[in-house]
Every structure is written in C-alpha cells, then in structure tokens.
C-alpha positions in Angstrom: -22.4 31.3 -18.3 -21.2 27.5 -18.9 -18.3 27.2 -21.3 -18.5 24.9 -24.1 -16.6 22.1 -23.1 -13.6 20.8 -25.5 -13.7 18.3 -28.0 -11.3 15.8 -29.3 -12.1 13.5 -31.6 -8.7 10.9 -30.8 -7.4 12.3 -27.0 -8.0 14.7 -23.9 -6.0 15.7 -20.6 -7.7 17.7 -17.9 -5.8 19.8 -15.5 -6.0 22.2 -13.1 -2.8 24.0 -14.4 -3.0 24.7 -17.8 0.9 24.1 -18.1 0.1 20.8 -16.4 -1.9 20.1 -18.9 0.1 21.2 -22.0 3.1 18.8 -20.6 0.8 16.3 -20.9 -0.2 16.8 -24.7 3.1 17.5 -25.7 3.8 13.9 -24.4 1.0 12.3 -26.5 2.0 14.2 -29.5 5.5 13.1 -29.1 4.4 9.2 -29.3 4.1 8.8 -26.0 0.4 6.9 -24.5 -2.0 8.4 -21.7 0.3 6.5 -18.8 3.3 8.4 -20.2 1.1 11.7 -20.5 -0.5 11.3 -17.4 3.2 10.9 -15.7 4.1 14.0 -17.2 1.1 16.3 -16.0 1.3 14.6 -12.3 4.7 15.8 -12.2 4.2 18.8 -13.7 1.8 19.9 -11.4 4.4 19.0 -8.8 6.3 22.4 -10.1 3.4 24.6 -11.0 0.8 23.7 -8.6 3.5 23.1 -5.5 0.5 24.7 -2.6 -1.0 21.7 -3.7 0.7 18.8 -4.6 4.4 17.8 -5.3 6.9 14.9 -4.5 6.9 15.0 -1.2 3.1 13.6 -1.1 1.1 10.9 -2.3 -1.3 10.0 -5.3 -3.7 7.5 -6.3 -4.6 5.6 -9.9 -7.0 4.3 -11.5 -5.8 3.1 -15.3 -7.1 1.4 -18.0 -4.9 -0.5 -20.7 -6.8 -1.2 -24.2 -4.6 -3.9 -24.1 -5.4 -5.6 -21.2 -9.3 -4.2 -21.6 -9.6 -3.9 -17.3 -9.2 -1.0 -15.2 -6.5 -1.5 -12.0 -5.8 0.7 -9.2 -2.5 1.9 -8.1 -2.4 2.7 -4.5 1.0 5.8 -3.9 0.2 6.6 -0.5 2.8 6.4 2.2 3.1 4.5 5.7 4.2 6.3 8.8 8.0 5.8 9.9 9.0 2.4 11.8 9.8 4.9 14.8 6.5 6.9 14.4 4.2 5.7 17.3 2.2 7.8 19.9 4.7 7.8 22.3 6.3 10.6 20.1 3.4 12.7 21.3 2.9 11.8 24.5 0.9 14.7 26.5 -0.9 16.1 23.4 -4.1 15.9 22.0 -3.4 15.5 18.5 -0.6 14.7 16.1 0.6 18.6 15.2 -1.3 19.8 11.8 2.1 21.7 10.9 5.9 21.6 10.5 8.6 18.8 11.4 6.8 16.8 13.7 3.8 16.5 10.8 5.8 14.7 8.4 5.2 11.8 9.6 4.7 9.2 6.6 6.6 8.5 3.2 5.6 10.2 0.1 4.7 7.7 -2.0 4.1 9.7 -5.3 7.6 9.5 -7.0 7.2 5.8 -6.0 4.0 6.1 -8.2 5.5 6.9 -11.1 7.9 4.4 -11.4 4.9 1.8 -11.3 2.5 3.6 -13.9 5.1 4.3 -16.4 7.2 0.5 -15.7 3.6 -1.3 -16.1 2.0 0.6 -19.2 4.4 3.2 -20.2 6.1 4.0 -23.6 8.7 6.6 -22.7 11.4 6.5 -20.4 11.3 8.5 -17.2 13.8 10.9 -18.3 11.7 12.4 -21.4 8.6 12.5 -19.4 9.3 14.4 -16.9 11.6 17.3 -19.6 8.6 19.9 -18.9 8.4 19.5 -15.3 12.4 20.0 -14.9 11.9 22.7 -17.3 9.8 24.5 -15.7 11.0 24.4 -12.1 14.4 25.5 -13.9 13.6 28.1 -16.3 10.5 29.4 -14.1 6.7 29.9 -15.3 3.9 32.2 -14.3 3.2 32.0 -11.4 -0.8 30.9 -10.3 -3.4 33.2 -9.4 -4.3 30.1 -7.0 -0.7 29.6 -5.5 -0.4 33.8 -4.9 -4.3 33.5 -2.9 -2.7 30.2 -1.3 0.4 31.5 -0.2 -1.5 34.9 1.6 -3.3 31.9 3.2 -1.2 29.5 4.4 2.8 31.3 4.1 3.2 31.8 7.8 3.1 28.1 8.1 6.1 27.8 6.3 9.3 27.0 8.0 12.4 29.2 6.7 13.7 27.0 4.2 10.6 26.8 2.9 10.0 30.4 2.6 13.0 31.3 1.0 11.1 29.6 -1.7 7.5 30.1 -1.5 8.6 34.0 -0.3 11.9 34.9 -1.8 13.0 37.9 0.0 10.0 37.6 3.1 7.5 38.6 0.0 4.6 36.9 -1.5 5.2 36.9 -5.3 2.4 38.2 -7.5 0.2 36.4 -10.0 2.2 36.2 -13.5 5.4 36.8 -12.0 8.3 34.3 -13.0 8.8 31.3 -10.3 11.7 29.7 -10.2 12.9 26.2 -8.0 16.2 25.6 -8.7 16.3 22.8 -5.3 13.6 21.1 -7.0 14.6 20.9 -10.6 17.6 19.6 -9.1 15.7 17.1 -7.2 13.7 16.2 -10.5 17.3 16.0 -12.3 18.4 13.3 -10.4 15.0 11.4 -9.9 15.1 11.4 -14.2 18.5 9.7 -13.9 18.2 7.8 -11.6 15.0 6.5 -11.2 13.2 6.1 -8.0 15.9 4.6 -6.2 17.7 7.7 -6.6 14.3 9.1 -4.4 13.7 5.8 -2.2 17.3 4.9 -1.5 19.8 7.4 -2.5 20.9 11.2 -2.6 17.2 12.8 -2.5 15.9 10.4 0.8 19.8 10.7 2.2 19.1 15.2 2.2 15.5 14.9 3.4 16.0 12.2 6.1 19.2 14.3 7.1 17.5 17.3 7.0 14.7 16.1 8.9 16.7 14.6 11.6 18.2 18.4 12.0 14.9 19.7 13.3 13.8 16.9 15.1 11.5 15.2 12.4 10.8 11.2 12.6 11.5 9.6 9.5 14.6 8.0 8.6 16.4 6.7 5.3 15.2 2.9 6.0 11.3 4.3 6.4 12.1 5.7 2.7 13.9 2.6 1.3 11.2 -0.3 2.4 8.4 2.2 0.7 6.6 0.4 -2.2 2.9 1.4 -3.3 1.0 -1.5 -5.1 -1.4 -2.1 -7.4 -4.8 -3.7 -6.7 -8.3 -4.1 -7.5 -10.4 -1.3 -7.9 -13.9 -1.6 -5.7 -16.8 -0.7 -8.0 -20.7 -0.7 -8.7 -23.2 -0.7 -10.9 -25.5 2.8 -11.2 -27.6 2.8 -14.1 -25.7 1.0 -16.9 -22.4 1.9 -15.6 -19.5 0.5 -13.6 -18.4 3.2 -11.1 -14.6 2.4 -10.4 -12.9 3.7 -7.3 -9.8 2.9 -5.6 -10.4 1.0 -2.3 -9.2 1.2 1.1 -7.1 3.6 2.7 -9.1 5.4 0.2 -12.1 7.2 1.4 -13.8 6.1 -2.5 -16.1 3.4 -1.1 -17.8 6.5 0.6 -19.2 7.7 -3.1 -20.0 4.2 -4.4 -22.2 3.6 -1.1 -24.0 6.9 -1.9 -24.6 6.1 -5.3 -26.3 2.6 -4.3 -28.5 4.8 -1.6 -29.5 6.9 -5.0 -30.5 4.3 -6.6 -33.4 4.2 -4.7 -34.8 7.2 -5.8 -36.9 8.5 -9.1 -34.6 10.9 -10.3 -37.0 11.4 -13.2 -39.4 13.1 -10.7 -36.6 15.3 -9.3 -35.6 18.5 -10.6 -32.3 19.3 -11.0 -31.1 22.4 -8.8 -34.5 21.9 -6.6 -34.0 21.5 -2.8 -35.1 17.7 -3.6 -31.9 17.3 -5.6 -29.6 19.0 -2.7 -31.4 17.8 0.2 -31.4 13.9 -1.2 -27.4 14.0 -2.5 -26.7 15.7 1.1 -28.7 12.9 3.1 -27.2 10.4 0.9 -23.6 11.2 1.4 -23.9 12.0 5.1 -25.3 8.1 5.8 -22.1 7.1 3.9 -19.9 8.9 5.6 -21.0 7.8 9.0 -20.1 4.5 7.8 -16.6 5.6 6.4 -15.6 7.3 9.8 -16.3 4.1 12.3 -14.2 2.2 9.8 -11.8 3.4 7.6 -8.0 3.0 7.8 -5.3 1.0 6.6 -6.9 -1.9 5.8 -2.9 -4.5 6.8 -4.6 -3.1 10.3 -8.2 -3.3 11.2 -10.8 -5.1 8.4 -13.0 -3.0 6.4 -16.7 -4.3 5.8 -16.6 -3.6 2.0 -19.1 -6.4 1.1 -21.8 -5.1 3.9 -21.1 -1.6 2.8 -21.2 -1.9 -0.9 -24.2 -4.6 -0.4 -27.5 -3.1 -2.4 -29.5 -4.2 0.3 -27.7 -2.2 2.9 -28.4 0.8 0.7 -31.8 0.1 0.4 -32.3 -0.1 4.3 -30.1 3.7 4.4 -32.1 4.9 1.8 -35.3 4.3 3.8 -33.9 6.0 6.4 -33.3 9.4 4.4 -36.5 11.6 5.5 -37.9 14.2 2.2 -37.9 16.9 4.6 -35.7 16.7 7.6 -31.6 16.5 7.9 -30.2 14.0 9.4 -27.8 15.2 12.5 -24.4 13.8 12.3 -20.7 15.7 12.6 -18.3 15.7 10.3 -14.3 15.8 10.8 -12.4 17.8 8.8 -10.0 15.9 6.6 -7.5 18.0 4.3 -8.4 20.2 1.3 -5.8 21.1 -0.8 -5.3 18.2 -3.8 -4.4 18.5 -7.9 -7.2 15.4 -9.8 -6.3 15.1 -13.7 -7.4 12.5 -16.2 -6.0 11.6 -19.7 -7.4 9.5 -22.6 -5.5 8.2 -25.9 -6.0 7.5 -29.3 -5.5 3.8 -28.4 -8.1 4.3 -25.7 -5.7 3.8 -22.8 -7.3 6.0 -20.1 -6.0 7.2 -16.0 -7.7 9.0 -13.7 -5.7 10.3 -10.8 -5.3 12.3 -8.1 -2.3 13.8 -6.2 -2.2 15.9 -2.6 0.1 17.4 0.0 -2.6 17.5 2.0 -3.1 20.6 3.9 -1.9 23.6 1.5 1.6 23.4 1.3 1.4 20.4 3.4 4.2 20.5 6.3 5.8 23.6 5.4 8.5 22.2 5.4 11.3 21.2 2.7 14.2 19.6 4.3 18.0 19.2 3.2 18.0 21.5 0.4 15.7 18.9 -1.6 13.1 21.7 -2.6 10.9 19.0 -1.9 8.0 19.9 0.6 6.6 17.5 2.8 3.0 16.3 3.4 1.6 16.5 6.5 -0.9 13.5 5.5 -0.2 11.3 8.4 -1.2 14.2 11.0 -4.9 12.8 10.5 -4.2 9.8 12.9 -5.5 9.8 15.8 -4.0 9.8 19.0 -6.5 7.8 20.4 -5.5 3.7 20.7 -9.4 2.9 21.1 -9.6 5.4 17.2 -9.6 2.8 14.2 -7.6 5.1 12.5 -4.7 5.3 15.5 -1.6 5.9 14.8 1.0 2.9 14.7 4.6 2.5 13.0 4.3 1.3 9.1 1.1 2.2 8.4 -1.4 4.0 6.4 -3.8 6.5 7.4 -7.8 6.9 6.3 -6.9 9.0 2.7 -9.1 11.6 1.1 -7.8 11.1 -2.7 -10.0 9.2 -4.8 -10.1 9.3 -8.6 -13.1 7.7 -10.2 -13.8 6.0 -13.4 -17.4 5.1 -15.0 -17.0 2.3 -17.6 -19.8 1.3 -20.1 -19.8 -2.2 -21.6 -16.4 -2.9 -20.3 -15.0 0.6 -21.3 -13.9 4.5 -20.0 -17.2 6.1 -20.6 -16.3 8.9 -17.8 -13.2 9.7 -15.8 -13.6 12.6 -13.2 -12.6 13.8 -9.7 -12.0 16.8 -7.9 -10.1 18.6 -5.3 -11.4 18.7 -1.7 -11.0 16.3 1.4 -14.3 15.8 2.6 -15.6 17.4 -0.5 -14.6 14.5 -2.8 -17.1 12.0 -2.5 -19.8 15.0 -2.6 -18.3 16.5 -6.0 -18.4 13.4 -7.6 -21.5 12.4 -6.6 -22.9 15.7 -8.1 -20.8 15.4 -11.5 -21.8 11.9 -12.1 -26.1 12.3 -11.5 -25.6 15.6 -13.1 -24.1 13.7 -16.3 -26.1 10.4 -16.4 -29.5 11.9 -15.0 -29.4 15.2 -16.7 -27.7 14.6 -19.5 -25.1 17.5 -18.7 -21.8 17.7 -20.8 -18.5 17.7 -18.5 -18.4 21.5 -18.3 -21.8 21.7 -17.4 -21.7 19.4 -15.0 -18.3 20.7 -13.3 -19.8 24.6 -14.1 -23.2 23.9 -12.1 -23.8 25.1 -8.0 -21.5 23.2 -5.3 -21.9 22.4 -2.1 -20.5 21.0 0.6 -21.0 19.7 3.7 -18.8 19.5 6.7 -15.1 20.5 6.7 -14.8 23.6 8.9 -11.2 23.8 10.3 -10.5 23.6 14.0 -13.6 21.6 14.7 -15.8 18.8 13.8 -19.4 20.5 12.1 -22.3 19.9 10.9 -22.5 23.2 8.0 -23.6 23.0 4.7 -21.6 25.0 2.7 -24.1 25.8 -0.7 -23.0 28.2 -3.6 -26.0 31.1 -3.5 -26.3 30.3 -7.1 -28.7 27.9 -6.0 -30.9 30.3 -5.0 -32.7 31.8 -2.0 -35.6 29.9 -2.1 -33.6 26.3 -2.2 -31.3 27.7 0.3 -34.4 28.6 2.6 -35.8 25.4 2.2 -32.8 23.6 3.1 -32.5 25.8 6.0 -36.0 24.6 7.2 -35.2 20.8 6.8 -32.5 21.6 9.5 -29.4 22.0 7.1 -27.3 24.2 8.9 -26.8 26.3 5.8 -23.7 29.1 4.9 -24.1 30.9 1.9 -20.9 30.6 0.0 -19.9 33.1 -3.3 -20.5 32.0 -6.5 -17.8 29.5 -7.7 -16.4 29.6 -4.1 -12.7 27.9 -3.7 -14.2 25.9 -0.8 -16.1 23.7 -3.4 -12.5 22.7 -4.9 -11.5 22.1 -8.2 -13.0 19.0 -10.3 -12.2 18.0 -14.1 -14.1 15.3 -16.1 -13.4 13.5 -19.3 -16.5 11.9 -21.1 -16.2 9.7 -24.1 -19.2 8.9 -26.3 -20.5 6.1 -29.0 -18.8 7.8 -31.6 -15.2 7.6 -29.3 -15.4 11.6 -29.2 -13.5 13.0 -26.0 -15.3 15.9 -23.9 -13.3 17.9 -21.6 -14.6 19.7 -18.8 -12.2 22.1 -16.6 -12.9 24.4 -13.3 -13.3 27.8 -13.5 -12.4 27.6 -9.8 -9.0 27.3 -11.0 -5.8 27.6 -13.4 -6.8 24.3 -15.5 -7.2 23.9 -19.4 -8.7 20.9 -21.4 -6.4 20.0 -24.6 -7.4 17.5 -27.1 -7.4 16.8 -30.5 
C-alpha cells in the first residue's frame, strides 16, 4: 500500500538515510538555507551510506537561489590522473572494475562542497558537516542496505578496507553500532581546513602515498589541479514545465531526449500501468540511449551534438520510429549502480537537487593511507579502445551516470527528483515525472508505483527488461510478445534503485516522497 507522502508547509529534505536526512533539518532549523542543508545530508550520507557514496567519489548539482531566481549546475566529477593513459593497461581488455588500479580519477565531491556552500551558503563548513563527524565518530546504526551490500560486494574489499567494512573478518548486522574513526578524522581536518586541506594537503598527501604503496596511479599534483565548475544546466520544455538536467559528462540529456520523444504521444489515451505505458517509456528511452552511447564523454574532448539531440524535430522523427507493438533491438552496456540522490527546499525557496556515487558498491575497495576514505572506481568505465569516444586519456572525464533533475514552473522548483541506478536513472525519472504530470500522482505515489529497467546486467552488454511483477502477468505477457526480453523482478526489487522527489504546489506546500527500497525518511515542516 502507498504511504502518504509528507507535508511541509515552509521546507523538505529527501534522503535515502533517514540520519542523512535528519542532519539536514537540523541544519535548516539552526538558520542555516537548503545549500547549507543539502551540504550536510551529502556528507552525511558519506558516513552512513559509505557502500554508496562517500569522499572519495563525485557528485552533481543542480541549485536554485531565490535570489538570483535561475537554476545553475555544479559539475563534482573528477578527471583521470596526468599519468593515467592506456599504456597503463597495455595487454588487457578493459580498465580493472576493482581495487588499486580502478582508482583512476579524482574525487571531486569534497571539492563540491566548497563550491555550493562558498556560492550560496550561510554556515561555515565546520558547523555543517557537526553531524557527519559525529556520526562517523560516535557510531550509528548500522543500514539494513549497507549489511545486504556488504554480503554482496565485501570480498572486493582490499584489507584496509575490510578492517572497516568487516571488523574482525565479520559482516556487522543491521542495528549494530558502526564506527569510522579514519574518517571522522578525515572529516576533522576537511572542517578545518577547508578543501585544500583535501586537494593539497594532509588528506591527498595519505591517499596519494598510500596509493603509490600498492601501485595505484594518481599522484598529489592530479589532486591539487582538481576544480569542478559550475555551468549551465541543459533543459526542455514538457508540458508547462522546464525539465533541468545537468549536461555533459552527465548522462541527463538522455531523459530530456526521451521526454521530447513523449511528447509525441496522447497520454490521455494511455493507461497508466498498461503494457502501452511500459512498452512506449521503454522504446522511448532505448532511442535515447542509442544516441547517448555513440556520443557521450567529456565534452574538453570530443563535441557533443546537444542542439541535434535536444532539437523537437529530431524527436519527432525517433518518435515515428517507436512501433505500438514491437521492441526495438538495441544492447545496452552496463554502467554503475550504486548512488545516494537527495533534494532539499527552504522557507526562502532556495531549492538543490543532487546526486552523489562511488560508483560500483563500495567503489574501489579500497581506502588508502589510513584516510578511511574509499575510493571510486568511476573512471574504470573508459574504454580501452582509442577508436571508443569515451577512451581513456590523462585529465579527463569519463561518460557519468549521476544526474539530478529539476522541473520548474513559471520560472520556479515545481519538482526536484532523482534516483539511484546507472543505467536506471534516466528510466526512473522518466517514470516519476509522467507519473506526476500525467497522472496526477503525489511524490510517494509516484516513487511507490512498478519499476522497471532495462539493460544493466553485469559482466555483459544486454538487451533484458527487468519489470517488477507488480505489473502484472498479463502486461508482463504482452511485453514479452512485443519482443521485450522480460525478467520478472520481486516486488520493490533493489535493482530498480532508490528515487526521492520533492513537489511544491500553488499554495508553496512541500511534498516529500521517499523509497521503500531503502533507509530514507522525508522531514519537513
């Protein structure tokens, strides 16, 4: 049965770690504004959510300032090391998906930070990130979702980084106290010192040293030339809204092709649920991933189309392509999973949407030089291949999953919302949004509804379509007959990820939507 979703008449954070999101409020009722707030739950889910995210990855931004009445993107993702280059993996196929030799680009979260909070915020860096030192200090309870992760993934930990994820070669239990005492320490000096103390001092100095012991890449100048940047967001129109998404390296232009392709279609003569629904959000998303995969990367290294592929016409020409009753055949390459989205709205109504990932769960496994810090293995999704778009060269960024979105209505946040999930991203969102604006779903609905998703087996490109048998047996047979090469997942299955939405109506009330997928709370007031 859906929840209700909660209500605040003046603010809202969404979270997937209820703690996460309770540093967050305490930050708003403190004085502190939704960049400030939203500072505080990223790095709070850096301590309590650390299969998923933490400092040693990257995160994306999309923010809007009442004051400045505009929404601007903040780009946290890192380039690979000067020295990285294929020659380091000379004889192999692919870039390793796991320890040392993973690591292969700067995490450009902590970076991040420093922008949001020096641009908009209200608090300094020290009293934002209290709760998340606090907690990797004094310990918390630990997630039902990082005990199932670390069954999963804890062999790919390397020792230092299962001393601990496994204190004592044992998986802790849900609810049992977690401490990091390396990465409070880590967060300590970060709070004091800013994020030089990350980029050019003691933290990069223990990772880069610690790296270099086990034959890692990156070195101390790769972390002291890192700056993110802020930029225009892409966006477009879909039935009275602006759709805001963060643009290249960003896989986001994916989702605002699909929605131009749906804009094609009657949606007032489609049910919602019916294999018309699945079948036309499925078609649509796979023609805009075709185009994502020939062409995305860091865009200082091979020019995106973005004006062809964001052009209404060019929808309209993929939309006539889209058959009612046949699946198109196309593969789909896997592309990272494991990712921590959160949103946060003001009183003022100052409003971020963002979204944070290791990458893999647990990224590397590793967590060099004592830092407590682990590593993403982001860049291991360049290819080897110097013909690939997406090839692997020194300094640069590779094609990124993480994509918050933000739906503005006459100029203002009207709907912030994103999810967890790789190659399940642009799908999710796609979902939420036509399930909200065509349906008239409230965010808990909308996030509480079947998932599916297509693609994303690991190992080996696919063509599956992953569908919750809450849908039904009769829309999962009909999908099957179209030629969707159907699994039935379990209802609220993990593999569908975990998406949050924050909805804001005429009257300025704020309605919170969490996943039961996951450990996440709405607060507002």
């Amino acid at each position: 049965m859906t929840k209700r979703p909660v209500i605040g008449t003046k603010t809202m954070v969404v979270s997937p770690h209820y703690l996460a999101s309770a540093a967050g409020a305490r930050i708003l009722q403190k004085g502190g504004n939704a960049f400030d707030a939203a500072v505080a739950v990223s790095a709070a889910l850096a301590v309590v959510y650390p299969h998923m995210t933490g400092l040693g990855g990257d995160a994306f931004w999309l923010t809007y300032s009442a004051d400045e009445g505009r929404v601007q993107a903040y780009n946290g993702s890192g380039r690979s090391g000067y020295g990285v280059h294929r020659g380091r993996f000379a004889g192999e196929a692919a870039i390793p998906r796991r320890g040392t030799r993973s690591a292969v680009t700067v995490p450009g979260m902590a970076d991040s930070w420093d922008a949001v909070l020096s641009r908009y915020g209200r608090l300094p860096l020290a009293e934002v990130l209290e709760a998340a030192i606090d907690y990797a200090s004094a310990g918390f309870p630990l997630s039902p979702d990082q005990h199932a992760n670390t069954v999963l993934a804890g062999a790919a930990l390397s020792p230092e980084a299962a001393a601990i994820y496994m204190p004592g070669g044992r998986i802790p239990k849900a609810g049992e106290k977690f401490v990091q005492k390396d990465l409070a320490r880590s967060l300590s000096i970060l709070a004091s010192g800013g994020r030089d103390a990350f980029y050019k001092g003691e933290i990069a100095g223990a990772i880069c040293d610690g790296l270099a012991e086990a034959g890692g890449y990156l070195l101390r100048e790769d972390f002291a030339d890192h700056r993110g940047n802020w930029c225009e967001p892409i966006r477009t129109d879909y039935h009275g809204y602006t759709v805001h998404q963060a643009p290249p390296n960003s896989q986001g232009f994916a989702a605002l092709m699909a929605l131009n392709i749906l804009e094609k279609f009657d949606f007032g003569g489609i049910q919602h649920g019916s294999y018309e629904y699945y079948h036309l959000l499925v078609e649509a998303i796979k023609a805009s991933f075709r185009d994502r995969d020939a062409v995305l990367t860091d865009p200082e290294f091979s020019e995106i189309p973005l004006d062809r592929l964001l052009d209404k016409t060019y929808a309209a020409q993929l939309a006539a392509l889209i058959s009612p009753r046949s699946a198109a055949a196309l593969s789909s390459e896997p592309t990272g999973r494991d990712t921590a989205y959160a949103a946060v709205v003001d009183a003022e109504g100052n409003a971020v949407s963002f979204i944070q990932s290791l990458y893999f769960e647990f990224g590397s496994g590793t967590a060099p030089g004592g830092s407590g810090i682990l590593l993403q293995n982001r860049g291991s999704f360049f290819s080897l291949d110097p013909a690939a778009v997406n090839t692997l060269e020194p300094h640069k960024r590779t094609f990124h999953t993480l994509m918050p979105a933000m739906a503005c209505r006459d100029g203002k946040p009207a709907i912030l919302y994103g999810t967890q999930g790789g190659e399940g991203q642009p799908q999710t969102q796609t979902l939420l949004l036509t399930r909200m604006l065509h349906y008239g779903m409230n965010p808990q609905q909308a996030v509480d509804e079947p998932r599916f998703v297509w693609g994303r087996t690991w190992g080996e490109p696919t063509q599956e379509l992953t569908v919750e048998s809450r849908v039904g047996d009769t829309v999962l047979e009909e999908l099957a007959a179209a030629g969707h090469k159907v699994r039935k997942a379990a209802d609220y299955d993990g593999l569908a990820g975990h998406a949050h939405v924050i909805s804001i109506d005429d009257n300025g009330y704020r309605s919170g939507g969490t996943d039961p997928r996951c450990d996440g709370a709405a607060i507002g007031w």
